[in-house]
N, CA, C, O and CB atoms as a CASP TS submission, in Angstrom:
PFRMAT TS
TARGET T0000
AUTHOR 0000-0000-0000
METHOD Language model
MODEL 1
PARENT N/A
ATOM      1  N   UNK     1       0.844  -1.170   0.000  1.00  0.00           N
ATOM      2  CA  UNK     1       0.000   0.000   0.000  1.00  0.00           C
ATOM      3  C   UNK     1       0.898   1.246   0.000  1.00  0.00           C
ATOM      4  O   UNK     1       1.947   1.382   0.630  1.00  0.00           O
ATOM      5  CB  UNK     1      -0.965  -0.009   1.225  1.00  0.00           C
ATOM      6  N   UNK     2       0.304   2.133  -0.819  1.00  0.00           N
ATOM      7  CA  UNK     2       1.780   3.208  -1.036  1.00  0.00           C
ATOM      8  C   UNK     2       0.335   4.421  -0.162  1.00  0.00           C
ATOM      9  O   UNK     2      -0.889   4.462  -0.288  1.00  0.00           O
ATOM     10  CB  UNK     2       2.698   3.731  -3.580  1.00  0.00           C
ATOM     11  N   UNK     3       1.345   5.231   0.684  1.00  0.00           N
ATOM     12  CA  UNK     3       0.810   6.564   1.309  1.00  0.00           C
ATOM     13  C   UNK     3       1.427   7.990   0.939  1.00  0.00           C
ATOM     14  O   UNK     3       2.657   8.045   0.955  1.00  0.00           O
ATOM     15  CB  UNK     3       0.980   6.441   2.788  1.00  0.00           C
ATOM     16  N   UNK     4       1.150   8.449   0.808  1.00  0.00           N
ATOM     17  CA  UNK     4       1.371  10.104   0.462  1.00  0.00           C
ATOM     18  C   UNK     4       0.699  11.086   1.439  1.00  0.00           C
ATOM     19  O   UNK     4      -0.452  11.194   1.862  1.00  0.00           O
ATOM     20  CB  UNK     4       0.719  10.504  -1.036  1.00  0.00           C
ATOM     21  N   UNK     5       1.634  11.638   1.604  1.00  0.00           N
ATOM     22  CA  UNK     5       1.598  12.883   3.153  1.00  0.00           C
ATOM     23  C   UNK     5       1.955  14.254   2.411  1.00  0.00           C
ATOM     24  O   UNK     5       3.100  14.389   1.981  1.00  0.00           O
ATOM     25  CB  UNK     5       3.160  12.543   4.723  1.00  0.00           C
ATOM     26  N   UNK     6       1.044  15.244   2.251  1.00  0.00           N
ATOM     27  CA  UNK     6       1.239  16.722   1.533  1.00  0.00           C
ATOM     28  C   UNK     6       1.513  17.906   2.092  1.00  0.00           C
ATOM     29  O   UNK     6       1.186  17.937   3.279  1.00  0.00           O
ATOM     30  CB  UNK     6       0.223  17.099   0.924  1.00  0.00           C
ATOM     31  N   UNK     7       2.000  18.914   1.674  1.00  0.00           N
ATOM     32  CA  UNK     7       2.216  19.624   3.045  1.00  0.00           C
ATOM     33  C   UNK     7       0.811  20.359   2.986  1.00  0.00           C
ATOM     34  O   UNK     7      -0.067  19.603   2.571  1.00  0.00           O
ATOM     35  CB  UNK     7       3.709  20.744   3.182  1.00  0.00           C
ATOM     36  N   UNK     8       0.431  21.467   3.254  1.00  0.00           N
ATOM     37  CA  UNK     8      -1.010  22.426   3.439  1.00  0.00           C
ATOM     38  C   UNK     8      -1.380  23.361   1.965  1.00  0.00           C
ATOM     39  O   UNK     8      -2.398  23.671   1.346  1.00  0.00           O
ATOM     40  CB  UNK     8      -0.705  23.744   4.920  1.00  0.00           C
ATOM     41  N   UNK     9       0.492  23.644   1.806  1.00  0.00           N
ATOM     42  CA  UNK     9      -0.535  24.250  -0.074  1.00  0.00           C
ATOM     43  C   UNK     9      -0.312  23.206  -1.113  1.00  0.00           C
ATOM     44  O   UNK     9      -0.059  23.582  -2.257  1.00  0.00           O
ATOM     45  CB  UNK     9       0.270  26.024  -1.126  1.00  0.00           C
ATOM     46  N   UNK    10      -0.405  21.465  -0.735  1.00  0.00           N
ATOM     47  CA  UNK    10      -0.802  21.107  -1.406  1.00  0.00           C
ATOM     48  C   UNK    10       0.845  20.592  -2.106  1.00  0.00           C
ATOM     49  O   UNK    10       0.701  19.961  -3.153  1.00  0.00           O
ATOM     50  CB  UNK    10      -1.864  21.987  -1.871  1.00  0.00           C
ATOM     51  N   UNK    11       1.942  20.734  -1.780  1.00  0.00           N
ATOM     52  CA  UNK    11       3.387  20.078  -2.738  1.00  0.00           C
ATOM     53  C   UNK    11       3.052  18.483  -1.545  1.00  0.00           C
ATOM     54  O   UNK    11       2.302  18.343  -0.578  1.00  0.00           O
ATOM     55  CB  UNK    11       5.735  21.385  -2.457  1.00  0.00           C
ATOM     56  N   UNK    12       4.011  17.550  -2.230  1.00  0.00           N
ATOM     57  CA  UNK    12       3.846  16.187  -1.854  1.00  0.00           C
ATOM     58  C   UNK    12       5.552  16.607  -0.353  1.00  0.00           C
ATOM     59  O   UNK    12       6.597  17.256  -0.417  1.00  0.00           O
ATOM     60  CB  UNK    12       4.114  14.668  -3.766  1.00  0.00           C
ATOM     61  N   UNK    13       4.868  15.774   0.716  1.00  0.00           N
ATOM     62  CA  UNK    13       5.886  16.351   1.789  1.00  0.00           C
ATOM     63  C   UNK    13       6.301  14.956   1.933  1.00  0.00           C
ATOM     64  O   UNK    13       7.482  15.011   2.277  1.00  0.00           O
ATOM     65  CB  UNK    13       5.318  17.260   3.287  1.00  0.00           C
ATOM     66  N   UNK    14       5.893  13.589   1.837  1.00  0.00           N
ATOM     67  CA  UNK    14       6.651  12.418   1.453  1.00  0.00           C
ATOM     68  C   UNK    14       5.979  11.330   1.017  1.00  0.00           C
ATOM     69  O   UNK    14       4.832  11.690   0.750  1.00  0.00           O
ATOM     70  CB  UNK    14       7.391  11.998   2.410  1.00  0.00           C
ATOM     71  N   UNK    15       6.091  10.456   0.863  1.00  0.00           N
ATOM     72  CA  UNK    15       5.693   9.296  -0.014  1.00  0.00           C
ATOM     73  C   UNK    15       6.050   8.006   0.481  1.00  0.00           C
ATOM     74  O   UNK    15       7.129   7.850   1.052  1.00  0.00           O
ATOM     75  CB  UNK    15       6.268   9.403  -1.321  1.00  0.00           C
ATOM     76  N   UNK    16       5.209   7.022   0.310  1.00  0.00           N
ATOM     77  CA  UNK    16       6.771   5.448   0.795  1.00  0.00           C
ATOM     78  C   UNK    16       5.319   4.326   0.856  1.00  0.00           C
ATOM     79  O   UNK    16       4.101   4.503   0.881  1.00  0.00           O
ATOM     80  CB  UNK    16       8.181   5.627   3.391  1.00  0.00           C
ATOM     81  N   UNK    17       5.990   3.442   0.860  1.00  0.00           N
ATOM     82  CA  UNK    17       5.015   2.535   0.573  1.00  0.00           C
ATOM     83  C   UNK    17       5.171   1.418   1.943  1.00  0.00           C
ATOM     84  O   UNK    17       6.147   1.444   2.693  1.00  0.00           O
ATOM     85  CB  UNK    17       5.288   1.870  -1.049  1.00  0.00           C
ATOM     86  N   UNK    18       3.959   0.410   2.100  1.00  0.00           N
ATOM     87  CA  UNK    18       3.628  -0.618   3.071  1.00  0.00           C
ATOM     88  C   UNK    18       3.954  -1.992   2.783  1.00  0.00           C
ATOM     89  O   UNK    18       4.259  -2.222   1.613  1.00  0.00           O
ATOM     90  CB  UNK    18       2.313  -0.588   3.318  1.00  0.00           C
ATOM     91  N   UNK    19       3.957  -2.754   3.425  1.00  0.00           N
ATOM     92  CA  UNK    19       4.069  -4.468   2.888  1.00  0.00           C
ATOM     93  C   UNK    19       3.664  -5.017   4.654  1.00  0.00           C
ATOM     94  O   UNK    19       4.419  -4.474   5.460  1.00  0.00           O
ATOM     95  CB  UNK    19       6.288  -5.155   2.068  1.00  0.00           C
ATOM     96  N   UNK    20       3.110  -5.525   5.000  1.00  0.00           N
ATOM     97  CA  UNK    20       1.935  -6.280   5.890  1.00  0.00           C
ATOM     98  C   UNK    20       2.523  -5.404   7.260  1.00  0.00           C
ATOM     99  O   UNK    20       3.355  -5.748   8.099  1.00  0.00           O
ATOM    100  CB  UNK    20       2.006  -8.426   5.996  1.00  0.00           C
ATOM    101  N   UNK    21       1.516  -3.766   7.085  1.00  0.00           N
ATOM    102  CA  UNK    21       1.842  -2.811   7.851  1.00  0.00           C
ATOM    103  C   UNK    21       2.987  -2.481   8.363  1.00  0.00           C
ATOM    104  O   UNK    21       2.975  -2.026   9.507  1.00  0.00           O
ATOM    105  CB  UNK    21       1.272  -2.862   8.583  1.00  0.00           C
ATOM    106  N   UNK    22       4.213  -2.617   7.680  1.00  0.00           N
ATOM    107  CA  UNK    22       5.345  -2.035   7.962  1.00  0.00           C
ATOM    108  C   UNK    22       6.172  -1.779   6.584  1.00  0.00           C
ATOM    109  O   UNK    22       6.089  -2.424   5.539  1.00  0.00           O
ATOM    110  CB  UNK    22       6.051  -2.889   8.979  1.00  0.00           C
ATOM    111  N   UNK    23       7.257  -0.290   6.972  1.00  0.00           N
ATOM    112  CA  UNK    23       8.011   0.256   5.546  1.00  0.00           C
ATOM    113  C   UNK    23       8.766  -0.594   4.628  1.00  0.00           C
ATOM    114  O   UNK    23       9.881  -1.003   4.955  1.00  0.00           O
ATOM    115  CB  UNK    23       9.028   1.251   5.846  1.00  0.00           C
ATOM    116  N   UNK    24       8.260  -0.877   3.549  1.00  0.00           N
ATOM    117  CA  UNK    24       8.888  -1.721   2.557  1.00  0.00           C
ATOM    118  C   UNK    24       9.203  -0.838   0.984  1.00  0.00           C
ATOM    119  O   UNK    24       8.279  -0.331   0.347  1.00  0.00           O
ATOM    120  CB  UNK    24       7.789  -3.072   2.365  1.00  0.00           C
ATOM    121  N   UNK    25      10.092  -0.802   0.710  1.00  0.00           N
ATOM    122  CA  UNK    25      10.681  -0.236  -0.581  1.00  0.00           C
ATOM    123  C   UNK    25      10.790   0.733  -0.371  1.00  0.00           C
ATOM    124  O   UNK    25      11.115   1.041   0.776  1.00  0.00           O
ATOM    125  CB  UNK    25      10.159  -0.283  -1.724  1.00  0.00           C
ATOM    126  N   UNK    26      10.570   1.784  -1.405  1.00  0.00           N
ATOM    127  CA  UNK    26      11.365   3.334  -1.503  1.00  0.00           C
ATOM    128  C   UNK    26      10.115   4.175  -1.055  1.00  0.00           C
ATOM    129  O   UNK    26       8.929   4.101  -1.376  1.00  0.00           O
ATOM    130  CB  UNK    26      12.041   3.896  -3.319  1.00  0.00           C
ATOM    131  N   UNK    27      11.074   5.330   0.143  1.00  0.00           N
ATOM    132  CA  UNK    27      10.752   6.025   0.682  1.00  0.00           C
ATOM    133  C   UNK    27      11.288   7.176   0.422  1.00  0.00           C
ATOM    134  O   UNK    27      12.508   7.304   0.519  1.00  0.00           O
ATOM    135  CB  UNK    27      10.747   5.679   1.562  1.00  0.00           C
ATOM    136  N   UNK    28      10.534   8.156   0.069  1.00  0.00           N
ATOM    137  CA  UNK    28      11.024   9.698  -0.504  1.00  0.00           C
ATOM    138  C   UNK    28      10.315  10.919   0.334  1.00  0.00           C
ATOM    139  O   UNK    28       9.099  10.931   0.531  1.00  0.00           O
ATOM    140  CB  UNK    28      10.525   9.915  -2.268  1.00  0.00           C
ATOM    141  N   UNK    29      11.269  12.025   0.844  1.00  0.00           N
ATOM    142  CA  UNK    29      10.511  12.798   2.320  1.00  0.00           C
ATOM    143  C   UNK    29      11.168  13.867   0.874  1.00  0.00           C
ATOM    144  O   UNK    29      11.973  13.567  -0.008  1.00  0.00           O
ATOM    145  CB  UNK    29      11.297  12.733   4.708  1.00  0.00           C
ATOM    146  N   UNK    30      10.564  14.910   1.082  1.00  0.00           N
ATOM    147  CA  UNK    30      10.600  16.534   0.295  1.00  0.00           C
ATOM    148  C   UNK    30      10.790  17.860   1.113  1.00  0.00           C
ATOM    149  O   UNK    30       9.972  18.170   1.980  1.00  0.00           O
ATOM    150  CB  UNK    30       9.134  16.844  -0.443  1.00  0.00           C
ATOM    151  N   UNK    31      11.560  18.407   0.909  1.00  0.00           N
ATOM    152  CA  UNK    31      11.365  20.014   1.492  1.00  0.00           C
ATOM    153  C   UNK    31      10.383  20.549   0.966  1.00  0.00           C
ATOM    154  O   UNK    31       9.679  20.133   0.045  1.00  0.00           O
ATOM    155  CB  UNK    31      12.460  21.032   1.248  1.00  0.00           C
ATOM    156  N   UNK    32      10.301  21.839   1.770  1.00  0.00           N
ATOM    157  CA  UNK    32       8.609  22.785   1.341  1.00  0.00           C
ATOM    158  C   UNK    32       8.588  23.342  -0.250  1.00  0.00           C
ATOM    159  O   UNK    32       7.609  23.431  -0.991  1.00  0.00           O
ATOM    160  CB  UNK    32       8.398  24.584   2.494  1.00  0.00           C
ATOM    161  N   UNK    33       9.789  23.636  -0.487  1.00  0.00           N
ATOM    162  CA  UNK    33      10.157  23.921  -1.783  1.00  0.00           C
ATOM    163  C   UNK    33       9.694  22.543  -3.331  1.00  0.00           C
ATOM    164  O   UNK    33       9.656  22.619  -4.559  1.00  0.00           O
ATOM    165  CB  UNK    33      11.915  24.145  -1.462  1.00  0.00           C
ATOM    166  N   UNK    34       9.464  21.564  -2.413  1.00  0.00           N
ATOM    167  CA  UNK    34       8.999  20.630  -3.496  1.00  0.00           C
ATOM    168  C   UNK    34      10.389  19.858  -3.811  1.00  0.00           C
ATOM    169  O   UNK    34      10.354  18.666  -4.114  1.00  0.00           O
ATOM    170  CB  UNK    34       8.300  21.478  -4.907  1.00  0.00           C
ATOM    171  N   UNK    35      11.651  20.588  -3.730  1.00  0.00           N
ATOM    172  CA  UNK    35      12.973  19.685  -3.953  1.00  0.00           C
ATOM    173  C   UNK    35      12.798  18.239  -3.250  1.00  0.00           C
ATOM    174  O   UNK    35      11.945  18.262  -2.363  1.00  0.00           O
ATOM    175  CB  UNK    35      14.376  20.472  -3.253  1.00  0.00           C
ATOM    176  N   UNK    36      13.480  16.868  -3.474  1.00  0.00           N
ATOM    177  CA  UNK    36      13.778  15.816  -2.698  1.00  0.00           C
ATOM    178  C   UNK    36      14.912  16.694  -1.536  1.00  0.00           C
ATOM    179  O   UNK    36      15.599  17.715  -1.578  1.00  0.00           O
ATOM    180  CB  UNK    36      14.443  14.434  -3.734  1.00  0.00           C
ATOM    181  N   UNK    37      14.608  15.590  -0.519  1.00  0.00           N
ATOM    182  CA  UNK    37      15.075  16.173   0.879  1.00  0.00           C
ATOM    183  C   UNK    37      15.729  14.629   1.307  1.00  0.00           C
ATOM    184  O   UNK    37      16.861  14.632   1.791  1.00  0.00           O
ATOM    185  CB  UNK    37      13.583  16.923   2.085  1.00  0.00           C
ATOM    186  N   UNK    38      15.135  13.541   1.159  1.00  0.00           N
ATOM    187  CA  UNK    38      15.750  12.223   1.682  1.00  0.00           C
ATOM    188  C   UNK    38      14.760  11.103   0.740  1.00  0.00           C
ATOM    189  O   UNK    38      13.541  11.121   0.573  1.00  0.00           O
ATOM    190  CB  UNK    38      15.570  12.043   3.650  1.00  0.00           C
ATOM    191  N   UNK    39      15.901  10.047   0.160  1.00  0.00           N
ATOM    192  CA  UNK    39      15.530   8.965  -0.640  1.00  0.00           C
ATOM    193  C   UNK    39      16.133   7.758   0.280  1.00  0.00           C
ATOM    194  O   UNK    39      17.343   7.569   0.399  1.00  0.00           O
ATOM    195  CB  UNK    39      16.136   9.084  -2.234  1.00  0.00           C
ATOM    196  N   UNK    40      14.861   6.756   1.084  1.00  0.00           N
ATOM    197  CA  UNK    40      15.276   5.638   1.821  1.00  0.00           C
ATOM    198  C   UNK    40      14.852   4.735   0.994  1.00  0.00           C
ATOM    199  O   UNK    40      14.024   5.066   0.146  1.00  0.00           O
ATOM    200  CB  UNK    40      14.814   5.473   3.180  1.00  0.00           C
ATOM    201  N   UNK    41      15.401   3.197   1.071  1.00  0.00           N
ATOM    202  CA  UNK    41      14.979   2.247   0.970  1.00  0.00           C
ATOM    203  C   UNK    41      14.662   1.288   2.597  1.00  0.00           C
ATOM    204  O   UNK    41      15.435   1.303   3.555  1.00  0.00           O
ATOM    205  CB  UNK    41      15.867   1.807  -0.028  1.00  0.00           C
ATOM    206  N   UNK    42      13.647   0.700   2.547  1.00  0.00           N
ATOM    207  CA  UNK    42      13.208   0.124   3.742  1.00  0.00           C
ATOM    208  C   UNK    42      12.795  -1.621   3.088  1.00  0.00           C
ATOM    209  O   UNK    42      12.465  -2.006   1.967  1.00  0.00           O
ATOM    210  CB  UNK    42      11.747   1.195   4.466  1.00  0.00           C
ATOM    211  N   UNK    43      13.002  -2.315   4.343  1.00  0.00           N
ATOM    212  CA  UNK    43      12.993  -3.838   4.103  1.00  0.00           C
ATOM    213  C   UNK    43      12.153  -4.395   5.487  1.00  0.00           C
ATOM    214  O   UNK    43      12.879  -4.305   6.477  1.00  0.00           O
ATOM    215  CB  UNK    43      14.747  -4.528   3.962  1.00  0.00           C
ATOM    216  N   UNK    44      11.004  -4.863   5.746  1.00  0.00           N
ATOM    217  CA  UNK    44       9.858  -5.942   6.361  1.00  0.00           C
ATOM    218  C   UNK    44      10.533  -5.027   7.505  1.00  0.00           C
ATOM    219  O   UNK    44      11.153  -5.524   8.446  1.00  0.00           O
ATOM    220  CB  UNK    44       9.888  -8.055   6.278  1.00  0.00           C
ATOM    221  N   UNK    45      10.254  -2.901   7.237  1.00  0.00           N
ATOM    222  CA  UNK    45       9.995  -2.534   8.255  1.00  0.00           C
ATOM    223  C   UNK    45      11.799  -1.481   9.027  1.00  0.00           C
ATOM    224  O   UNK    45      11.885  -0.612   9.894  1.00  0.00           O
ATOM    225  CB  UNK    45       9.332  -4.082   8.962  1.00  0.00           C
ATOM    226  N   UNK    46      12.696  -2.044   8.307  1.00  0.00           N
ATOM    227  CA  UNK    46      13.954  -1.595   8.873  1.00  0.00           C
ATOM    228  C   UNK    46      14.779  -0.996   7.120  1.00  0.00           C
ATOM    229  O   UNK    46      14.742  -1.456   5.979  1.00  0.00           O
ATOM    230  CB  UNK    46      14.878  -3.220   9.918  1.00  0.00           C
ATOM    231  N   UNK    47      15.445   0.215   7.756  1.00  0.00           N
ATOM    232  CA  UNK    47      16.414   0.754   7.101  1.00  0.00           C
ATOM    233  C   UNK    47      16.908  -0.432   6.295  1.00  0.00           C
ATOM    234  O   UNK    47      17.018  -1.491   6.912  1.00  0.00           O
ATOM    235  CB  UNK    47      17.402   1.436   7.990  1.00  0.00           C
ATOM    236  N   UNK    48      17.243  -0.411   4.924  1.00  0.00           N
ATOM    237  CA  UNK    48      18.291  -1.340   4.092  1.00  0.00           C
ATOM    238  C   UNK    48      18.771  -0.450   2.835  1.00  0.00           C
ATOM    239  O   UNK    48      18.039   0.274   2.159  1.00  0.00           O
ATOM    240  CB  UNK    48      17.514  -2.884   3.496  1.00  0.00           C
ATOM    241  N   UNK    49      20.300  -0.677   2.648  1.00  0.00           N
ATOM    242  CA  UNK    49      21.007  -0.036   1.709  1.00  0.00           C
ATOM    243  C   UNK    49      20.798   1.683   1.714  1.00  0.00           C
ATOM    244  O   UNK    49      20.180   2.216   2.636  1.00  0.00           O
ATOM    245  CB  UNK    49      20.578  -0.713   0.386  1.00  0.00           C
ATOM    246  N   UNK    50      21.290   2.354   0.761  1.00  0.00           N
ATOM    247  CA  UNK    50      21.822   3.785   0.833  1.00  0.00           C
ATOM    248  C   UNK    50      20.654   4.938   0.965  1.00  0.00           C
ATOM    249  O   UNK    50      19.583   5.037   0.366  1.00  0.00           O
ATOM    250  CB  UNK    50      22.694   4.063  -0.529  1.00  0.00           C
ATOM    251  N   UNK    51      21.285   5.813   2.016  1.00  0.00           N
ATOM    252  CA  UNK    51      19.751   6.501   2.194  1.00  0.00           C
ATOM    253  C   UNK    51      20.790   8.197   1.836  1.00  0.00           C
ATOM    254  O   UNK    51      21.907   8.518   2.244  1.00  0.00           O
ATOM    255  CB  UNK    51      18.636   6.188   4.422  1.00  0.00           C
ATOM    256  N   UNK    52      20.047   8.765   1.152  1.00  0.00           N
ATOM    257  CA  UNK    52      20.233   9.993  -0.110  1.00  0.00           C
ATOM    258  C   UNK    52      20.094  11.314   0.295  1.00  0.00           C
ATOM    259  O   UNK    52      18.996  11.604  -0.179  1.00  0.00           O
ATOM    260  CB  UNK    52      19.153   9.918  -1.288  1.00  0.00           C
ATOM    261  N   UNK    53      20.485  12.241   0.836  1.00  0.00           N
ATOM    262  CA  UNK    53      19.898  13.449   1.950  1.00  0.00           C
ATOM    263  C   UNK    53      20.618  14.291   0.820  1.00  0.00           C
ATOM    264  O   UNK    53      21.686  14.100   0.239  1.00  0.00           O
ATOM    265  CB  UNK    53      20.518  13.598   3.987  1.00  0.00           C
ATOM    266  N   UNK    54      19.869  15.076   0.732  1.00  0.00           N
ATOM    267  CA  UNK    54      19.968  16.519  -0.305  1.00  0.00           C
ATOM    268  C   UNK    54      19.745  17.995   0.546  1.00  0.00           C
ATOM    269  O   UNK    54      19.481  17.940   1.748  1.00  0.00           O
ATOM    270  CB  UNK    54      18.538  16.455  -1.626  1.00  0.00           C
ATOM    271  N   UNK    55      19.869  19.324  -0.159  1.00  0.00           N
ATOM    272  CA  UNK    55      19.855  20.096   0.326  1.00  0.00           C
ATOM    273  C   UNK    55      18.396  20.655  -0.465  1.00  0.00           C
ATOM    274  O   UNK    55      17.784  20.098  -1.376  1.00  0.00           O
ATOM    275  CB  UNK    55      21.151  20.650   0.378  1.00  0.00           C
ATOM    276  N   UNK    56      18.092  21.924   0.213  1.00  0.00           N
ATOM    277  CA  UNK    56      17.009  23.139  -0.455  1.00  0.00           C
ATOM    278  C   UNK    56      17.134  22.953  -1.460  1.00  0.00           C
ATOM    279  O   UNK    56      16.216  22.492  -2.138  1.00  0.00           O
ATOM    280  CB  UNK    56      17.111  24.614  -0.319  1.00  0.00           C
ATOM    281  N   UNK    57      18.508  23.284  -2.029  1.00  0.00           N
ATOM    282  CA  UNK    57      18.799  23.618  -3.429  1.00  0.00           C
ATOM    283  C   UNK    57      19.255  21.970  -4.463  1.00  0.00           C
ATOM    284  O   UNK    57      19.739  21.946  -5.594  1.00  0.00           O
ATOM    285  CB  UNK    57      20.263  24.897  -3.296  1.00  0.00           C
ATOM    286  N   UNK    58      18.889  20.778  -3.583  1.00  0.00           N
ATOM    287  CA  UNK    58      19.035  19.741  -4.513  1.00  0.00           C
ATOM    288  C   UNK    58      20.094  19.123  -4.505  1.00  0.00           C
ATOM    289  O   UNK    58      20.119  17.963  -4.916  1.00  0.00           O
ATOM    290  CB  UNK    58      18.886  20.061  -5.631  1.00  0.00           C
ATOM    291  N   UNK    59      21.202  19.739  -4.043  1.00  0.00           N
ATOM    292  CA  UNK    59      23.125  19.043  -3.738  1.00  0.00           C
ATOM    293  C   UNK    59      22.537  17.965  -3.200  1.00  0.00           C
ATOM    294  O   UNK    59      21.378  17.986  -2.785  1.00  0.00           O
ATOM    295  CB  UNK    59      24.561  19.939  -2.410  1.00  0.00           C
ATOM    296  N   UNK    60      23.194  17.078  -3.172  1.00  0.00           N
ATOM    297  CA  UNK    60      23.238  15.927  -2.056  1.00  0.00           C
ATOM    298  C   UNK    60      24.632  16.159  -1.187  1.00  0.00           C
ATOM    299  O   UNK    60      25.801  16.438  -1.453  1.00  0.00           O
ATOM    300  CB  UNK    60      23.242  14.262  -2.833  1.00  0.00           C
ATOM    301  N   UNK    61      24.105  15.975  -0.385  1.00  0.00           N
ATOM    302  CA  UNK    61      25.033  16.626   0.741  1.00  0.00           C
ATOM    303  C   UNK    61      25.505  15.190   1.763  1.00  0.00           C
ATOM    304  O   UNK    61      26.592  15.299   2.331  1.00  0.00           O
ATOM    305  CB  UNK    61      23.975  18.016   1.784  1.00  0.00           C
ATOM    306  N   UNK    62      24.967  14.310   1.915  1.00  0.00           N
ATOM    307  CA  UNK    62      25.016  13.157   2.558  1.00  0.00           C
ATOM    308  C   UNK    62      24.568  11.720   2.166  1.00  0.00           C
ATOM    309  O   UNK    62      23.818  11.664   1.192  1.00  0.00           O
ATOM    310  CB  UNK    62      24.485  13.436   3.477  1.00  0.00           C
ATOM    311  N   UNK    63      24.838  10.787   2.645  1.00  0.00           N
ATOM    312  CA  UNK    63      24.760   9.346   2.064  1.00  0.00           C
ATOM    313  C   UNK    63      25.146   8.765   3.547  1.00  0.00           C
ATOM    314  O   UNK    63      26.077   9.163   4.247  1.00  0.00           O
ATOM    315  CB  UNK    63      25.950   8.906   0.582  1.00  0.00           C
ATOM    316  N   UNK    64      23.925   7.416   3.952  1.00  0.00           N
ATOM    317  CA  UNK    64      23.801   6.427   4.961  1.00  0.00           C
ATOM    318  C   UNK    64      23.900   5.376   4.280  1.00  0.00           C
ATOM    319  O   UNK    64      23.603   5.306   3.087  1.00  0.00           O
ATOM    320  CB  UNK    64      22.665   6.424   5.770  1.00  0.00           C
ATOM    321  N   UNK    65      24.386   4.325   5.063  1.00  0.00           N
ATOM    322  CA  UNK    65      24.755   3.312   4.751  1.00  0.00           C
ATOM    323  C   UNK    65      23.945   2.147   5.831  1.00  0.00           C
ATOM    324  O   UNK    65      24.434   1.722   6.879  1.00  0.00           O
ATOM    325  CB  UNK    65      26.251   3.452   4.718  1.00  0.00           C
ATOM    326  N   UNK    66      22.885   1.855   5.386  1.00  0.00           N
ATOM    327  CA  UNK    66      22.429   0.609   6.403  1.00  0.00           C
ATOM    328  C   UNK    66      21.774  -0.329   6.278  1.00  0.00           C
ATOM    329  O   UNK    66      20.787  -0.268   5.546  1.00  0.00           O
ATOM    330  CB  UNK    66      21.876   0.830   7.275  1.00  0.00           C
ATOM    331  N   UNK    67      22.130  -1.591   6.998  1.00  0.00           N
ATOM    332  CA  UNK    67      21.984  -3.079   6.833  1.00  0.00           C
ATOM    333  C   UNK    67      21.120  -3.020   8.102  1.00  0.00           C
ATOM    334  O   UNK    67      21.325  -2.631   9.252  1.00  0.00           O
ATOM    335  CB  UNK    67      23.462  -4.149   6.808  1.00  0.00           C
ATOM    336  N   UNK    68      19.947  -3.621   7.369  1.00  0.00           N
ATOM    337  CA  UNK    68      18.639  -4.405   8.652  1.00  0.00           C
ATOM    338  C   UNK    68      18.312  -3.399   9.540  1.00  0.00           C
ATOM    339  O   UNK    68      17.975  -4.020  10.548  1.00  0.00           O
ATOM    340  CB  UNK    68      19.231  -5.827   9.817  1.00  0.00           C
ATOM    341  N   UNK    69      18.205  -2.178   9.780  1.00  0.00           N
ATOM    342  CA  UNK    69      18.079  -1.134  10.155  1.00  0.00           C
ATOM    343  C   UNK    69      19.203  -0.685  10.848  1.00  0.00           C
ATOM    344  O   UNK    69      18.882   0.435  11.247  1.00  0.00           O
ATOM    345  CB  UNK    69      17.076  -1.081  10.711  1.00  0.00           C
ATOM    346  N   UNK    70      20.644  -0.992  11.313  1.00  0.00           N
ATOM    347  CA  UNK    70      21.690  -0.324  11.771  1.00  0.00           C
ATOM    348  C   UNK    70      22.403   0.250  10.540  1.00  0.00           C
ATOM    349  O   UNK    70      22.511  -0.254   9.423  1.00  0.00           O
ATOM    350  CB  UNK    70      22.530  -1.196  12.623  1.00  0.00           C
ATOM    351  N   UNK    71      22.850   1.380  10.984  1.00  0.00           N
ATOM    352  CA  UNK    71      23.759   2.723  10.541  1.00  0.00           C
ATOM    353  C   UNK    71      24.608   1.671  10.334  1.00  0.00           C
ATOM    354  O   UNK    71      24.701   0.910  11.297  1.00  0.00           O
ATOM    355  CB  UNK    71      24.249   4.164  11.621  1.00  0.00           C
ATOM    356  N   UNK    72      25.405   1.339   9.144  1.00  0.00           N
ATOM    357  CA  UNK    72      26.713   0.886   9.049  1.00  0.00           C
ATOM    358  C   UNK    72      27.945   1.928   8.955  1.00  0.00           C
ATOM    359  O   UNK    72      29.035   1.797   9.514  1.00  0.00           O
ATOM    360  CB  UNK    72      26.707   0.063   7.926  1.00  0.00           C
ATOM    361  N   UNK    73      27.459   3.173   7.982  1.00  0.00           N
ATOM    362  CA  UNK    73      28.094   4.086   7.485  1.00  0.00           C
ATOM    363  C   UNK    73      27.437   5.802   7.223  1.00  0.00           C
ATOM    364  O   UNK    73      26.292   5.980   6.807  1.00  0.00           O
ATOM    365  CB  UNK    73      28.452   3.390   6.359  1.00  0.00           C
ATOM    366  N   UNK    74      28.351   6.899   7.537  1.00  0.00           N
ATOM    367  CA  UNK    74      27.722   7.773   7.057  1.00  0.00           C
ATOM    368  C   UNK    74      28.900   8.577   6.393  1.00  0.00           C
ATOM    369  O   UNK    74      30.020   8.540   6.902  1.00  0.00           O
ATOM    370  CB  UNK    74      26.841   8.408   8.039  1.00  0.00           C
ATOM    371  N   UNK    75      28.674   9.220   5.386  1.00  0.00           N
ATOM    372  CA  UNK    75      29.260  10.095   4.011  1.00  0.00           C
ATOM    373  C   UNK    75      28.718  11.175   4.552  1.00  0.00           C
ATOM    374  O   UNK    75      27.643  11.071   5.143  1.00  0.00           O
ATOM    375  CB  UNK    75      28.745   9.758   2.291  1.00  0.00           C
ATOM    376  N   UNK    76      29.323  12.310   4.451  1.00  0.00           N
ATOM    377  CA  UNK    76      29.188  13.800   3.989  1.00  0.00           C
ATOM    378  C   UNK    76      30.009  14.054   2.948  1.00  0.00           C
ATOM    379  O   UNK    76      31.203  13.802   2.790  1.00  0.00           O
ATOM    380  CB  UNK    76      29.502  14.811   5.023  1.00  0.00           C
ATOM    381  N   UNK    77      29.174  14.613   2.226  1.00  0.00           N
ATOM    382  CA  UNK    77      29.950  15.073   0.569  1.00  0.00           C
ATOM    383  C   UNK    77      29.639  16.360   0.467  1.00  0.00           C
ATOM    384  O   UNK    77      29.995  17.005  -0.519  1.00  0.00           O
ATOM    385  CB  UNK    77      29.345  14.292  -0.982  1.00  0.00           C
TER
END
């Protein structure tokens, strides 16, 4: 089941989808500006593989690294 959360005038404030009530696949959160703000992937509920953090202006500024929901790694770029 995929959910969508908007902010009040209406831009999409994040997105992400379900698999037997918990986060499964790609999860995308937005700044007010409408830019991407954070791209997760989630697995039966826990953090899995590279999670994508951007700025206002769209840089990606950071990169997580995590297995089964623990932090393995974190990047600042």
């Amino acid at each position: 089941m995929k959910e969508e959360v908007f902010y009040s005038d209406g831009k999409l404030n994040w997105s992400g989808n379900y698999k037997r009530n918990v986060e499964h696949g790609l999860w995308q959160f937005y700044h007010s500006n409408g830019k991407l703000k954070t791209s997760e992937t989630y697995s039966n509920g826990k953090e899995n593989g590279i999670s994508t953090h951007y700025s206002e202006t769209g840089k990606k500024i950071k990169e997580e690294h995590w297995r089964n929901g623990k932090l393995m790694k974190e990047v600042q770029l």
